[in-house]
C-alpha positions, -999 to 999 in steps of 0.1 A, spaced: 0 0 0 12 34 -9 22 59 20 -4 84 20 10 118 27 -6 151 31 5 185 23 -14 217 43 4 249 28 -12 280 15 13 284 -10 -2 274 -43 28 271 -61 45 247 -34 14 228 -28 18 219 -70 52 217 -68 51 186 -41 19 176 -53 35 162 -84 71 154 -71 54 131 -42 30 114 -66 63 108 -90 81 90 -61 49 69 -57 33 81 -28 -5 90 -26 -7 125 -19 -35 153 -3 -36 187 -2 -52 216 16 -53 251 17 -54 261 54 -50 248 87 -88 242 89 -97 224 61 -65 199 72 -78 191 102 -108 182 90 -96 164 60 -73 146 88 -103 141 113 -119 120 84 -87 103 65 -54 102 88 -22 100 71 12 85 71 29 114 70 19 156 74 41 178 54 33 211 70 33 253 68 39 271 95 30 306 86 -9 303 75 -42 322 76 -70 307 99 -52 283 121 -13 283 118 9 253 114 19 253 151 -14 256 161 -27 224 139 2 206 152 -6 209 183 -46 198 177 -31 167 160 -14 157 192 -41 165 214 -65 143 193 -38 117 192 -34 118 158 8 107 159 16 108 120 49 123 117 47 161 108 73 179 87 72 216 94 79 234 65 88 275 70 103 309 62 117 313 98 147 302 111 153 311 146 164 284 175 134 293 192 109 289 165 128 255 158 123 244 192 88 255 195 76 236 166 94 203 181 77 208 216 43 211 197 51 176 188 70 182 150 91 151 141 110 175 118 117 210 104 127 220 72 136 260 62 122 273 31 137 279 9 143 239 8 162 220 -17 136 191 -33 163 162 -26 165 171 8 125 172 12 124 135 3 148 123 17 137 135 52 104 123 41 116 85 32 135 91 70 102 97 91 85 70 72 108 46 76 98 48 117 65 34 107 62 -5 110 65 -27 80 30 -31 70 17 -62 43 -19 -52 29 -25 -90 20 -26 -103 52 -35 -71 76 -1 -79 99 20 -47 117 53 -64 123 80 -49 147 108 -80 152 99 -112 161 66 -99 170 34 -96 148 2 -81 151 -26 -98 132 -52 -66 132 -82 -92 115 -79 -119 146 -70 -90 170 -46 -109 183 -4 -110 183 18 -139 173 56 -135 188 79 -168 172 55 -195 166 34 -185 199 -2 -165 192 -13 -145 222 -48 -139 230 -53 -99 240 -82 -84 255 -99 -57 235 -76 -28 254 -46 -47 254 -53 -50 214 -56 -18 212 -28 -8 227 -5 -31 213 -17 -15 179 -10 16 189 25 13 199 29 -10 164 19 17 147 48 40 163 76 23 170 107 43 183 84 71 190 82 80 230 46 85 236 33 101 266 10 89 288 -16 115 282 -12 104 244 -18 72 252 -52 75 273 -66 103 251 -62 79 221 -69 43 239 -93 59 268 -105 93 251 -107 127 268 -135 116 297 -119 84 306 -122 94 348 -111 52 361 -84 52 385 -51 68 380 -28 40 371 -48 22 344 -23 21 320 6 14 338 -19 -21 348 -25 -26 311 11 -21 303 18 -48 328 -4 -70 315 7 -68 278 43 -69 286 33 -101 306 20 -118 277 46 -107 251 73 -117 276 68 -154 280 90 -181 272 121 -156 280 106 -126 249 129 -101 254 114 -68 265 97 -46 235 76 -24 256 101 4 271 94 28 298 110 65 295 111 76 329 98 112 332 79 110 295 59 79 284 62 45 262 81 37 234 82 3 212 119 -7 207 143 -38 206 169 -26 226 168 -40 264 
């Protein structure tokens, strides 16, 4: 399946000019005008990847960034922008940017960061509807994972959760992340839920000596990874 990337930039001219260059290097590609309309296009039809303005009417880049993460939507966004200051830089990455690109950008530089965010995404196979990270696969039809030649049961959260880490791996997310998009805004059940659920999944992944996939970042969240 083609990565599906969308481009929110007022810029006409840019918005053509990536429109075709994307669609050349075989991805499927979106466009919108404004902030607004790309968070609603988003809303309806996520994507793999956000290539993103900073400096737009309505609702600026940094501001749609920041919605995205709040709704936890966690494609990786590519801030594209005329400033280059440390502190707009760093502002952009604390709104939750996986990258930032100065324009005026060369083209070859523009994919290739592309082809770098992407490449954190999990290998995905459309025939058989599988997210694999390692030894460990995630059958999304049979909600269930299969780690070697052992399938593991999961509950309907502990599916879900699994699924969302496979669909981030090497990505820290945060715990408020993480119940937003597994628990949703109103979830009000006692504190340490997902620290429980964690427990439980790593449980299951872990037996028969599985190495540890499920990391804990003290002081900021999750984050599916091989290293121990």
């Amino acid at each position: 399946m083609r990565p599906h990337i969308m481009v929110i930039d007022d810029d006409e001219k840019i918005t053509s000019l990536l429109r075709r260059s994307l669609a050349f290097e075989g991805y499927e590609v979106t466009t919108a005008p404004d902030g607004s309309e790309g968070l609603r296009m988003l809303a309806q039809r996520p994507a793999d990847l956000v290539v993103l303005d900073v400096m737009m009417p309505k609702i600026d880049g940094w501001e749609v960034c920041r919605r995205l993460r709040e709704a936890g939507i966690l494609s990786p966004v590519l801030l594209l922008t005329a400033k280059d200051e440390v502190q707009d830089r760093v502002k952009g990455l604390d709104l939750g940017a996986d990258d930032y690109l100065v324009k005026p950008f060369a083209l070859e530089e523009l994919m290739a960061r592309i082809r770098a965010l992407l490449r954190r995404r999990p290998e995905q196979a459309e025939e058989d509807g599988r997210l694999r990270f390692e030894d460990l696969v995630l059958d999304v039809d049979a909600r269930e994972a299969i780690r070697g030649d052992r399938r593991i049961e999961l509950t309907a959260k502990e599916f879900d959760l699994l699924n969302l880490f496979m669909q981030n791996p090497r990505r820290v997310l945060s715990r408020d992340q993480i119940m937003e998009r597994i628990w949703g805004y109103d979830y009000s059940g006692e504190s340490n839920v997902l620290e429980v659920y964690v427990a439980m999944l790593r449980q299951k992944l872990e037996e028969q000596g599985g190495k540890r996939l499920i990391q804990t970042v003290r002081g900021a969240g999750y984050v599916l990874k091989g290293d121990s």
